[in-house]
N, C-alpha and C positions, 0 to 999 in steps of 0.2 A: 446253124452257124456254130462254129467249134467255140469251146471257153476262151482261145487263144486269140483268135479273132476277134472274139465280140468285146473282151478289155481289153484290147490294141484301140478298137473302133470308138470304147466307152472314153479312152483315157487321151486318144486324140483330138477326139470330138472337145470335151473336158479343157484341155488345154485352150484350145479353139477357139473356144466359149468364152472361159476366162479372157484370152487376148479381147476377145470381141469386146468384152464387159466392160475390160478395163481401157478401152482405150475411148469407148462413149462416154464412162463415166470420168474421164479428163475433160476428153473435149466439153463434155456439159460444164462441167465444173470449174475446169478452170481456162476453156478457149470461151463459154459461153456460149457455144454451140446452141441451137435448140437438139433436143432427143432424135429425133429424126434426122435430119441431118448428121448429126453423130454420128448413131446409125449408120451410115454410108462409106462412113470412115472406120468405125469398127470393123466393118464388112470386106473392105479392101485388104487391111491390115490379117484378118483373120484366115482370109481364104487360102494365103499365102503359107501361114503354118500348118491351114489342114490340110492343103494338095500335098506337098510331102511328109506331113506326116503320113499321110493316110496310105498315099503310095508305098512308101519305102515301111512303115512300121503292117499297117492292116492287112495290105496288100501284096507286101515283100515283093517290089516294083525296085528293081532298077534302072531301068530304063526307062529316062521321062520324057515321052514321045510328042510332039505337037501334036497328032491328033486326041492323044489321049489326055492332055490336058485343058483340047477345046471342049472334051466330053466333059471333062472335070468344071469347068467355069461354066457350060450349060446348065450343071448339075447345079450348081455353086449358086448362080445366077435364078434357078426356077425357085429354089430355098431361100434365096435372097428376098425375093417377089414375095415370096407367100410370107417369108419374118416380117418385112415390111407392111404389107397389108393388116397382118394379124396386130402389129404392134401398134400401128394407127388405129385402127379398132379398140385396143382397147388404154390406149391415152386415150381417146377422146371418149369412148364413153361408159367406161368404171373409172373408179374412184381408185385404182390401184397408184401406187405411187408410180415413177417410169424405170426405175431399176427392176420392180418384182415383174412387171408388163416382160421388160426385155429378159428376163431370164424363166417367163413362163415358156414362151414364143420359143428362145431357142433350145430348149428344149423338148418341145411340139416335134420341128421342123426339123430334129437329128434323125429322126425313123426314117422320114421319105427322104433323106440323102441317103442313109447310108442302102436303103431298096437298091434306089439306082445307081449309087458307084459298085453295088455288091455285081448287080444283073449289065449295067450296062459301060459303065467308065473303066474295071479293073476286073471287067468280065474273063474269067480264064488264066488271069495272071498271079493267081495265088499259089506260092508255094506249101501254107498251111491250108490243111484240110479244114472243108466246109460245112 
């Protein structure tokens, strides 16, 4: 992976992350969300920054094709599954508080995204070298 790609991928992810963060830690805080549920809304909220980001900055994507954003939201959606899972895991059994849980998680789950938007979502479509 070239320097130039992998802080495009670091800093969109990052951003991503952050929307994700901050949009659970409202709904907890002040919709009363339970975490989980949040969660789902963080998720909606963030997928949306990272498909174009990650197209148009990681990927040098202009061209935002229906299929290639049904690849993007399977991708989006397998990492969703596994945040979700890992994050119930460990709410319910350490003792971590639920802000460090969710920002251990998504940070776990940015490796196996970015494998496969690299190998299979923005397969071919990069203008920087790999």
């Amino acid at each position: 992976m070239s320097t130039l790609r992998y802080l495009s991928f670091v800093f969109v992810g990052a951003v991503a992350a952050a929307v994700h963060y901050g949009a659970v830690v409202a709904l907890v805080s002040i919709a009363h969300w339970h975490p989980l549920v949040g969660n789902v809304g963080g998720y909606c909220v963030a997928v949306v920054v990272s498909y174009f980001g990650q197209a148009r900055l990681t990927f040098q994507r202009t061209d935002f094709g229906v299929a290639q954003f049904a690849r993007f939201l399977a991708t989006s959606f397998t990492g969703f599954i596994i945040n979700s899972a890992s994050y119930a895991a460990l709410l319910q059994w350490t003792p971590l508080d639920y802000r460090l849980s969710l920002g251990i998680v998504l940070v776990g789950v940015a490796v196996l995204t970015y494998v496969l938007m690299k190998l299979w979502v923005f397969v071919g479509s990069s203008r920087v070298a790999a």
